[in-house]
C-alpha positions as CSV (number, residue, x, y, z in Angstrom):
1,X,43.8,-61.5,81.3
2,X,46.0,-63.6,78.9
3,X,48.5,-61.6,76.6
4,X,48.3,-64.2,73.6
5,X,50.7,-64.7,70.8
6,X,50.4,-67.0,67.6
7,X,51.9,-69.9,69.8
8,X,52.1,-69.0,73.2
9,X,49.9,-67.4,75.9
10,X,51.5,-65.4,79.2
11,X,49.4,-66.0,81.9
12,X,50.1,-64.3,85.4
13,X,52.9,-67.1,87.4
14,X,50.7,-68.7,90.0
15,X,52.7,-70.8,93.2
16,X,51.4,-74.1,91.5
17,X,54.0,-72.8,88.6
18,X,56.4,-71.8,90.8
19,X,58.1,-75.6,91.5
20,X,59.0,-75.9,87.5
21,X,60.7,-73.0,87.3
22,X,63.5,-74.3,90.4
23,X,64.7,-77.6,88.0
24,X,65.0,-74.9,84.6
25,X,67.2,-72.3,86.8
26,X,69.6,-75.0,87.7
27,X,70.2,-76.7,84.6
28,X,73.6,-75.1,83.3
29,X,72.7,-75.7,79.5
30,X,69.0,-73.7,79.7
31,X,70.7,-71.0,81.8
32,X,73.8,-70.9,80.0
33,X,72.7,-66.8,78.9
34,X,70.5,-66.4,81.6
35,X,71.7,-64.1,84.4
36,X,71.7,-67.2,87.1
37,X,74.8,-68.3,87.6
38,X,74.2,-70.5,91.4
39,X,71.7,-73.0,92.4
40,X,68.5,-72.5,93.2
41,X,66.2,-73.8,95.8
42,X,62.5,-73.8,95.6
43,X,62.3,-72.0,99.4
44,X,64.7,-69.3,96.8
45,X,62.0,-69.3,94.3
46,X,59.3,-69.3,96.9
47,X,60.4,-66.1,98.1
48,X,60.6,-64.8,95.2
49,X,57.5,-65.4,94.2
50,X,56.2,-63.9,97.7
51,X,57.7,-60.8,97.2
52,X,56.4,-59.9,93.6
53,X,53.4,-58.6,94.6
54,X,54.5,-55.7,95.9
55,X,56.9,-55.0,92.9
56,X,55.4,-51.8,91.1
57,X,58.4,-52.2,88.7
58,X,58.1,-55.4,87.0
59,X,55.4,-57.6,85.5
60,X,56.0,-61.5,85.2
61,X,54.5,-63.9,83.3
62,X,54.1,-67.9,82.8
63,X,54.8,-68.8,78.9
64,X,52.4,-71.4,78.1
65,X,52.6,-73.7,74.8
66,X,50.1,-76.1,74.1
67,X,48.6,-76.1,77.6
68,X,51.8,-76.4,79.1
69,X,54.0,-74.3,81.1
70,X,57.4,-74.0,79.1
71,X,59.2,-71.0,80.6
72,X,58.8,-67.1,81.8
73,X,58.6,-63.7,80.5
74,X,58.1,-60.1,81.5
75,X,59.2,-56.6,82.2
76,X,62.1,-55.2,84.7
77,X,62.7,-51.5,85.9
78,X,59.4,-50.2,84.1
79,X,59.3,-46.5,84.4
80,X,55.8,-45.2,83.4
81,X,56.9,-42.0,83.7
82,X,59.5,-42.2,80.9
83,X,57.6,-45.3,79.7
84,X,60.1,-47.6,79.3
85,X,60.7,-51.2,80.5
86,X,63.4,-54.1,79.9
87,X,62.2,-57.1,78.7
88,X,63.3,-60.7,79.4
89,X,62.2,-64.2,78.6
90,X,63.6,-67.7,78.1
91,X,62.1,-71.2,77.4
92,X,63.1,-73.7,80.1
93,X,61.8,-76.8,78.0
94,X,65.1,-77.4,76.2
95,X,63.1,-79.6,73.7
96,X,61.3,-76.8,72.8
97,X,64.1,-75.0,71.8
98,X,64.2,-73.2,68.1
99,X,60.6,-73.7,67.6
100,X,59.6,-70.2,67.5
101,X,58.4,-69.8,71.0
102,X,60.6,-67.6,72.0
103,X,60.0,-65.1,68.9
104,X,56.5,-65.4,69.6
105,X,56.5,-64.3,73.2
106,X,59.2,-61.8,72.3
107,X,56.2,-60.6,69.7
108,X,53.6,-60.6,72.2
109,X,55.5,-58.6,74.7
110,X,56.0,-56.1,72.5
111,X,52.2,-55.7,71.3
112,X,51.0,-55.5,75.1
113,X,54.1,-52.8,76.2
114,X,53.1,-50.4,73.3
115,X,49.6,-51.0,73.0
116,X,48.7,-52.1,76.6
117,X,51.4,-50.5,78.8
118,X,51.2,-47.4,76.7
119,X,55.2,-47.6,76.2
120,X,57.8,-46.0,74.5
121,X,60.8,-47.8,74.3
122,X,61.4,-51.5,75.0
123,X,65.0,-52.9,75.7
124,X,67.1,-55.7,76.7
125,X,70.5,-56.8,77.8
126,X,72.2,-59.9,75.6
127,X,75.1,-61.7,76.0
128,X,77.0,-61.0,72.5
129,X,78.4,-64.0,72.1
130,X,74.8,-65.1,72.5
131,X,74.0,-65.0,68.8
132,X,70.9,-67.1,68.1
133,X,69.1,-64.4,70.8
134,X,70.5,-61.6,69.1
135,X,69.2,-62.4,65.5
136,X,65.8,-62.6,67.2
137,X,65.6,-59.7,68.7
138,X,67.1,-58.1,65.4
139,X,64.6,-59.6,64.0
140,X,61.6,-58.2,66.6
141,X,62.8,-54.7,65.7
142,X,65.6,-54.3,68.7
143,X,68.5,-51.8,67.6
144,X,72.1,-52.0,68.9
145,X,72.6,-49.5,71.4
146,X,75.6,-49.9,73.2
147,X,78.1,-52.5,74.1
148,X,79.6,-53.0,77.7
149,X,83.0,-54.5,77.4
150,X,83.9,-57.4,79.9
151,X,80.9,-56.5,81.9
152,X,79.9,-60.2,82.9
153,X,82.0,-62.9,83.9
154,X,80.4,-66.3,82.7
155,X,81.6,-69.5,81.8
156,X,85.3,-68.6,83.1
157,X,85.8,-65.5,81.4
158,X,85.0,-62.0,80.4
159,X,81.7,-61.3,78.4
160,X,80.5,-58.3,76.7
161,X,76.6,-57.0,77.0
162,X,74.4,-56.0,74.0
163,X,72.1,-53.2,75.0
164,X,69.3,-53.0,72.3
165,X,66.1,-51.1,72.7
166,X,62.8,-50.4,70.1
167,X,60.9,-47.2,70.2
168,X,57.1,-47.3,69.6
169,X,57.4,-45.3,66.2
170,X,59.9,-48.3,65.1
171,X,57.6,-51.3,66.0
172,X,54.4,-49.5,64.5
173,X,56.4,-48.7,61.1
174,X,57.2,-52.4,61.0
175,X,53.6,-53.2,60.3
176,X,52.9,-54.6,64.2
């Protein structure tokens, strides 16, 4: 099953996708707000990989554009019992960048959590000083929540986290 958007299609990660995702997690600039922070091998990603499908708490996905494998998506910690999940995604193709990929897998996300995952409430973690992400997920419907003061250290300092969620209630009274 594909979870579609206007642009993009998330497709289950298959080990031929696997090798592209090792060059994108160790380019500084495309993981500058990603959580990675050290190099990564493709025996690393490998593993990885291996040991996803016995993970009952996340999904992951392959973003596709055109045909063409551009980045990843998907959901950590999901809880069907409360019905929540966090939600994460980047775009490793750098020249892809501000093209509305990323809104749109953001968008598709969100349809197949409430509609297909029978959720409740969506959220994310963002770097605040992180702004171009955080006017798209304002834009998706995500609410401020909370801020974590100095929580990460990146780039030789102190960063603070953005917590923002959407409830089900919010997403269907935006029209979605």
């Amino acid at each position: 099953m594909l979870i579609k958007g206007d642009l993009v299609e998330l497709r289950a990660i298959e080990r031929e996708d696997v090798p592209r995702y090792v060059p994108w997690f160790n380019d500084e600039e495309a993981m500058a707000y990603f959580g990675r922070y050290e190099p990564m091998s493709l025996a690393e990603e490998e593993r990885w990989y291996e040991s996803q499908g016995n993970n009952q708490e996340a999904r992951n996905y392959a973003i596709y554009y055109q045909g063409e494998h551009v980045g990843g998506a998907g959901y950590a910690h999901l809880n069907f019992r409360d019905r929540n999940a966090e939600v994460g995604l980047f775009i490793g193709r750098k020249e892809l960048w501000d093209k509305g990929l990323g809104a749109d897998t953001l968008r598709a996300l969100l349809r197949h959590g409430f509609n297909q995952l029978n959720l409740h409430r969506i959220y994310l973690r963002v770097f605040a000083e992180n702004a171009r992400a955080v006017h798209c997920y304002e834009n998706a419907g995500f609410r401020h929540e909370g801020r974590q003061r100095h929580a990460h250290f990146r780039h030789g300092r102190y960063q603070d986290i953005l917590w923002m969620s959407v409830l089900e209630d919010e997403y269907r009274a935006l029209g979605a």
